[in-house]
Every structure is written in structure tokens, then in C-alpha cells.
C-alpha positions in Angstrom: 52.4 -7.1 -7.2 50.7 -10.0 -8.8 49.3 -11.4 -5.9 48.3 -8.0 -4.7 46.2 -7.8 -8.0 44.6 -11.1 -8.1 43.6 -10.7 -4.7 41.9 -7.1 -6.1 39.9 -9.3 -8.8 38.9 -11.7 -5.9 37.4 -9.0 -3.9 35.7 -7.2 -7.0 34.5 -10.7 -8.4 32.9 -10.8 -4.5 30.9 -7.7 -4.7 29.3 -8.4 -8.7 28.0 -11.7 -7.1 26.9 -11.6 -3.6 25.8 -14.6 -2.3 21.9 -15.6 -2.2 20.5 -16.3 1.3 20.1 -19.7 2.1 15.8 -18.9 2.6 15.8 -17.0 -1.1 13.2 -18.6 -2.4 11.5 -17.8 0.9 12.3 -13.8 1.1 11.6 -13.6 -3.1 8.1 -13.3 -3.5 8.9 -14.1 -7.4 9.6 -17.9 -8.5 9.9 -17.9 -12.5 9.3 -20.4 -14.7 9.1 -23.2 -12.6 8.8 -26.6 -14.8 5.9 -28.9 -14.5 6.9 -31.1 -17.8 8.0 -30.9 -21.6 6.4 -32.1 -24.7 8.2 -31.7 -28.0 11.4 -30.8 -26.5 9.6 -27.5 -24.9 9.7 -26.6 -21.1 6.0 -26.3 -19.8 5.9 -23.9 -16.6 4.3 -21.9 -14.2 5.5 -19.3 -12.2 4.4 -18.7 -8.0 3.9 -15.7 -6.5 4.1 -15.5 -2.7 2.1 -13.6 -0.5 4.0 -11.3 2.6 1.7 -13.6 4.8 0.2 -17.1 3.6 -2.4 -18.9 4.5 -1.6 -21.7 3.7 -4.2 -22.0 0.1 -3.0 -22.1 -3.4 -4.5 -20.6 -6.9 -3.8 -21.6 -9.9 -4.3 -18.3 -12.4 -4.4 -20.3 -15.8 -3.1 -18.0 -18.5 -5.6 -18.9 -21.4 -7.0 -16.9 -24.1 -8.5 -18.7 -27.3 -6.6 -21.7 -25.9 -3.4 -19.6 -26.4 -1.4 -19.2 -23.8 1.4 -16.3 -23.9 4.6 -16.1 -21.4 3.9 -12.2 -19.7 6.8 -11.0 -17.7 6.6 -12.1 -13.8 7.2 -8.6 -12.6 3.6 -7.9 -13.3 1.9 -10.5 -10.8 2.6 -8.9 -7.6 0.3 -5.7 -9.1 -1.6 -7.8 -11.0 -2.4 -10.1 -7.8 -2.3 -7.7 -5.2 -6.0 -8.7 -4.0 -5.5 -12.4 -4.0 -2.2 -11.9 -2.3 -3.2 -9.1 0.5 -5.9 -12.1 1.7 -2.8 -14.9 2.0 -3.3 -16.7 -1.5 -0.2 -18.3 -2.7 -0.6 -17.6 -6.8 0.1 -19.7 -9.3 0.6 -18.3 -12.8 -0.1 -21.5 -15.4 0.6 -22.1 -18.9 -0.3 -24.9 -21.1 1.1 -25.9 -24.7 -0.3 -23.1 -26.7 -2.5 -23.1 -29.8 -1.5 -22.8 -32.7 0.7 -26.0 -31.9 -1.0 -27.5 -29.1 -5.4 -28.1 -30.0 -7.6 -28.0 -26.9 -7.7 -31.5 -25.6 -3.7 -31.3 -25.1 -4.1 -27.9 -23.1 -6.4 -30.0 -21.1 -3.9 -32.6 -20.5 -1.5 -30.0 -19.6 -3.2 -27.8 -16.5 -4.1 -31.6 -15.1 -0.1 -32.3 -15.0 0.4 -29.0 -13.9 -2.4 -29.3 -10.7 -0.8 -33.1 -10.3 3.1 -31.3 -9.8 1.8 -28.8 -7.7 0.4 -31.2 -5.5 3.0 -33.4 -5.1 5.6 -30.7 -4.1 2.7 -28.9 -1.9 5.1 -29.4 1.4 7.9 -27.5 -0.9 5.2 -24.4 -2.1 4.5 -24.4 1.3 0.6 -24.9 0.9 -2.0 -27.3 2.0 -2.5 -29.6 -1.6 -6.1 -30.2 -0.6 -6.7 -26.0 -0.4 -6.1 -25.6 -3.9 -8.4 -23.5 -6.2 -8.1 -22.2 -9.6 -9.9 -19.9 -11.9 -9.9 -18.3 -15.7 -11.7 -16.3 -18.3 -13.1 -18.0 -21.7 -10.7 -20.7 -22.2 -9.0 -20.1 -19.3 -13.0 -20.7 -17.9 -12.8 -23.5 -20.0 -10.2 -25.0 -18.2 -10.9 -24.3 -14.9 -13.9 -26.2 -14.9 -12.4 -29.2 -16.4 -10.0 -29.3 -13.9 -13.3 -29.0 -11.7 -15.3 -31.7 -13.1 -12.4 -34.2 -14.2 -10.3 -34.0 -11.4 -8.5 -37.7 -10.1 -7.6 -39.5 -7.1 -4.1 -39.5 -6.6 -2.2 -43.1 -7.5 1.0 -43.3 -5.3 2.5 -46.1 -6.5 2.6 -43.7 -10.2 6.3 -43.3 -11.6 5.8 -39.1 -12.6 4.8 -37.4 -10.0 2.7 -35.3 -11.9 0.1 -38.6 -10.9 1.3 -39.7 -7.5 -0.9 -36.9 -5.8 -3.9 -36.6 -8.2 -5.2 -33.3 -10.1 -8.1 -32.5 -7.7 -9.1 -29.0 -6.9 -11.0 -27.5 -3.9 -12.7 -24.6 -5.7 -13.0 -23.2 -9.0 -13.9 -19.4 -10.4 -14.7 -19.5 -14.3 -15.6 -16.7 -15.9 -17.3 -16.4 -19.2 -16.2 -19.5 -19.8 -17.2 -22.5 -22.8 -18.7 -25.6 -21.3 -20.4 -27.4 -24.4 -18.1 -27.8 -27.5 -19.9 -30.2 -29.5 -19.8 -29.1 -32.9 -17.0 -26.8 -32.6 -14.7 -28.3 -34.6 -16.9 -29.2 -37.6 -19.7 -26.5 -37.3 -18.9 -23.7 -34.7 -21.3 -20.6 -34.3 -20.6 -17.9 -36.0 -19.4 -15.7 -33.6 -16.5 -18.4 -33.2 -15.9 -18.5 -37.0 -15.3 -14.9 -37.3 -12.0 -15.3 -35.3 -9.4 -17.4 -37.1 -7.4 -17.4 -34.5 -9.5 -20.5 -33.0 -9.4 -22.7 -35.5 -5.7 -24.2 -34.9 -6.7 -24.8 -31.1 -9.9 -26.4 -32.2 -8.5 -28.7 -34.9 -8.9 -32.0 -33.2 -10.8 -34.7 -33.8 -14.8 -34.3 -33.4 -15.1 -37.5 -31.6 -13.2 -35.8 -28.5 -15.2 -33.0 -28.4 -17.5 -35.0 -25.6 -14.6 -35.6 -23.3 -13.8 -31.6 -23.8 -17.6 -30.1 -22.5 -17.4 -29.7 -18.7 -21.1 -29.3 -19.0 -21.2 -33.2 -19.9 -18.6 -34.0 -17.1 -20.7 -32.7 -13.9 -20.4 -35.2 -11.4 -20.9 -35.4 -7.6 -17.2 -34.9 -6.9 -17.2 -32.1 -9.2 -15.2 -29.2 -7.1 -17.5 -26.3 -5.9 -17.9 -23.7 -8.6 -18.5 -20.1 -9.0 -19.3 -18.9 -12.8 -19.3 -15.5 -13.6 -20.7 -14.4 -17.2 -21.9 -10.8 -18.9 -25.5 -11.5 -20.1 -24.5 -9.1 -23.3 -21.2 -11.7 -24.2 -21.7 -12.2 -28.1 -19.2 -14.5 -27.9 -19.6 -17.2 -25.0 -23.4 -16.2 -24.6 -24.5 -16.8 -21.1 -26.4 -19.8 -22.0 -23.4 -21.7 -21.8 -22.9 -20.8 -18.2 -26.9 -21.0 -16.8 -26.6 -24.9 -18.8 -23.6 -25.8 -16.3 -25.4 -24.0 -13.1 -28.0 -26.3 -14.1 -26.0 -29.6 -14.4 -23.9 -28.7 -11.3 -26.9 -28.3 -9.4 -28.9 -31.6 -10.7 -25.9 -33.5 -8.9 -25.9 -31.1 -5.9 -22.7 -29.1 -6.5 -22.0 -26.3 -4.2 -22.2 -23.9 -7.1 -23.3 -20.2 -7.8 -23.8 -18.1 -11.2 -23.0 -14.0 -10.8 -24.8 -12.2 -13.9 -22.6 -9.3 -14.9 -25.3 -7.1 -16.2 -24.1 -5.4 -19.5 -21.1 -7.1 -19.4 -19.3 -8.4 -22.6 -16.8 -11.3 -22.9 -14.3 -8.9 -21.1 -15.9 -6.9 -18.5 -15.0 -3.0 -17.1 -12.9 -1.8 -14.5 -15.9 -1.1 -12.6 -17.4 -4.4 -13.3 -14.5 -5.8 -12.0 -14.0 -3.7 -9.1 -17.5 -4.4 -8.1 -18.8 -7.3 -9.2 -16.6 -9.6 -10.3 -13.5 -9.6 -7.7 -15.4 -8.9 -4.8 -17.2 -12.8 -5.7 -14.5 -14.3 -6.5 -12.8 -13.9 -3.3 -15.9 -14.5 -1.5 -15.9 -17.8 -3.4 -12.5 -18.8 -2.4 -12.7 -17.3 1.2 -15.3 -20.0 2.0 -14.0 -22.9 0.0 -10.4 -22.6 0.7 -10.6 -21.9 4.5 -8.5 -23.9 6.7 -10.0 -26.6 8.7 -9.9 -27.0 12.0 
């Protein structure tokens, strides 16, 4: 009778845990939380979403408002994503050390590991590492175009691997983003006062504040760039993007800037529907193609 029973529980225990296939990671279109590094004993991650039929390109989707970046449950991304994935794009959904422990220049520091990781386990994402593009709004912008501007050569002889394969980008959407922050951590304009939120993320020291303004970083092997800004933002005003157009184009950077007319720092679902998506794939379509 013993036996009998224990070999019930077997069969029970059986059924609560079926076995994964061996291709899971394959047939779920959902990797969470995948760990690019740690810092203070704290896990920094991303999570991938995979399209039914990829291409073969990657984005990174860098999760950045205010320099804070806030954990949003992976369900979502499939919905959230659906354009991005209908047209192939493998996502992936990045976060940095968040204000208000982390200040900008260590976000910074954080999406290059994270571009450097994702790299260097391309063959294991299943994506080409040199069709990599990444876009964000305000300091998510922000980000995006230092990755654009400050991207590195690869060293392969590097111990992490976060630097064996570099932190270059193909293409890069930023969307009402920062590019100049000189004065911002002394002096900032009043719009950026207002919101106390920003002043943990932008309590560093002034005399890094340089090495933080894409705008001052344009080079020739700055990846092409698409910036997108409402000419009504109060916030980011639209100079900041028409200055970088300018810089990117003075060193002959594929670039473009898309005027959302009456558009805020956030823009309308219409805006969005029929401005701002529409470009951005457009942007990505002709950037991230594969070669052949």
C-alpha cells in the first residue's frame, strides 16, 4: 500500500511540474530579467522580447524617465511592442541604475555595459550584433544618443565581456530628448527646477557635465540618428534637438529631425499613431536592413 501511494505522489508531483522543452527560450517570446551586471550588490537587467518571425535586428527600448528607471511587468511588451515586433525586431527592454541612487553619468555607464553584453552574446539572442538600434524619450533620448555618439570599438582581449565586443549601435531614435547639460547641475532652467524629482539624478559633479552632452560628442562615427521633438515641449524645448541636427550634420551624420507640431514633452495617441511611429520605423527599416 505504501508503494502504491508513493508511486501516486510521483505521478501527481509529474503533472504540477511538466517538463520545459528543450527550445523554451525559443517558443517563449518572454525572457525576464536577463542580467547584464551588478553594482552595489543589485542585479542590473533587461528583459527580450521575441518576435513570431525575426529578422535578424535588435532594439534596445531604454526604460528612462527623469533618469529613473522603473521595473514594469514583462507581460506588457508583447502589446506594448506589437509594431516593432510585427516588422521582425528582436526588443530589448533596458534598465539602468535608477535615480535617486544612481546620478546621470552612472546611467550612462550602465546602457554602454548593457549594449556591450548584448553584443557579445548576439549568436545566443539570435541577432546580427552589428544591426543593433536603440531609441528613448527625454532621458531615455538622452541616452540613446550617447550610446550614438560615444559608442567603442570592441577590445577582445577584455576580461568582462561587457567590453570584448564594444557598445556600438547601428541606428538610434531619440525623442524629445536633452543633448546639452552644461549648467544643469549648478544652474538648470527653470522648467527643470520645478521638478524635484531631477535633482538626485543630476547631483554629480559639474566638471562631467561635458562628457554628458551628446551635442558636444558628435563625431563622424556617430550612429545615424533620427530625433523627434514637439515644438510646444516646455520642458526639453526643441532647441535642444535642431542644436544636435546641426552638429550631426556639420560631421555628415545620416541624420533627420521630425517636428511634432503641437506636441508637448509627451505627445497624443494620434501624434503617435501618425507621426511619431510611422518615422521611427522608417528610420530603423533603412538602417537596420540586412546586407547582402
Amino acid at each position: 500500500m505504501k508503494t502504491g501511494l508513493l508511486r501516486l505522489l510521483a505521478v501527481l508531483f509529474l503533472l504540477a511540474k511538466p517538463p520545459l522543452p528543450l527550445d523554451a527560450a525559443d517558443t517563449n517570446p518572454i525572457q525576464a530579467d536577463v542580467v547584464y551586471g551588478h553594482k552595489d550588490g543589485l542585479a542590473l537587467t533587461f528583459d527580450i522580447v521575441r518576435p513570431e518571425k525575426p529578422n535578424g535586428a535588435g532594439l534596445l527600448w531604454i526604460q528612462s524617465g527623469g533618469w529613473y528607471s522603473r521595473w514594469t511587468d514583462p507581460k506588457v511588451w508583447p502589446t506594448r511592442g506589437k509594431l516593432y515586433l510585427d516588422k521582425g525586431y528582436t526588443l530589448f527592454i533596458v534598465r539602468h541604475g535608477s535615480a535617486p541612487k544612481y546620478t546621470v553619468p552612472e546611467a550612462v555607464e550602465d546602457v554602454r555595459r548593457c549594449v556591450g553584453v548584448i553584443r557579445e552574446r548576439a549568436r545566443e539572442f539570435k541577432i546580427d550584433p552589428d544591426r543593433l538600434g536603440v531609441f528613448g524619450s527625454s532621458a531615455g533620448g538622452h541616452l540613446t544618443l550617447m550610446l550614438a555618439t560615444t559608442g567603442k570599438e570592441g577590445d577582445p582581449n577584455a576580461k568582462e565581456e561587457a567590453l570584448r565586443a564594444g557598445s556600438r549601435v547601428a541606428a538610434a531614435v531619440a525623442i524629445c530628448p536633452p543633448t546639452d547639460l552644461r549648467g544643469w547641475t549648478t544652474n538648470p532652467p527653470e522648467a527643470i527646477k520645478k521638478l524635484p524629482g531631477l535633482k538626485p539624478p543630476l547631483s554629480f559633479d559639474a566638471s562631467k557635465e561635458a562628457a554628458c552632452s551628446p551635442l558636444l560628442l558628435v563625431s563622424g562615427k556617430t550612429a545615424p540618428t533620427l530625433l523627434i521633438h514637439g515644438d510646444k515641449d516646455e520642458l526639453v524645448p526643441i532647441a535642444h534637438s535642431r542644436n544636435m541636427l546641426e552638429a550631426l550634420k556639420k560631421e555628415k551624420v545620416d541624420c533627420r529631425l521630425v517636428t511634432v507640431e503641437g506636441g508637448g514633452h509627451s505627445f497624443s495617441p494620434k501624434q503617435n499613431q501618425e507621426v511619431v511611429l510611422p518615422a521611427m520605423l522608417q528610420w530603423f527599416d533603412q538602417h537596420l536592413a540586412e546586407k547582402r
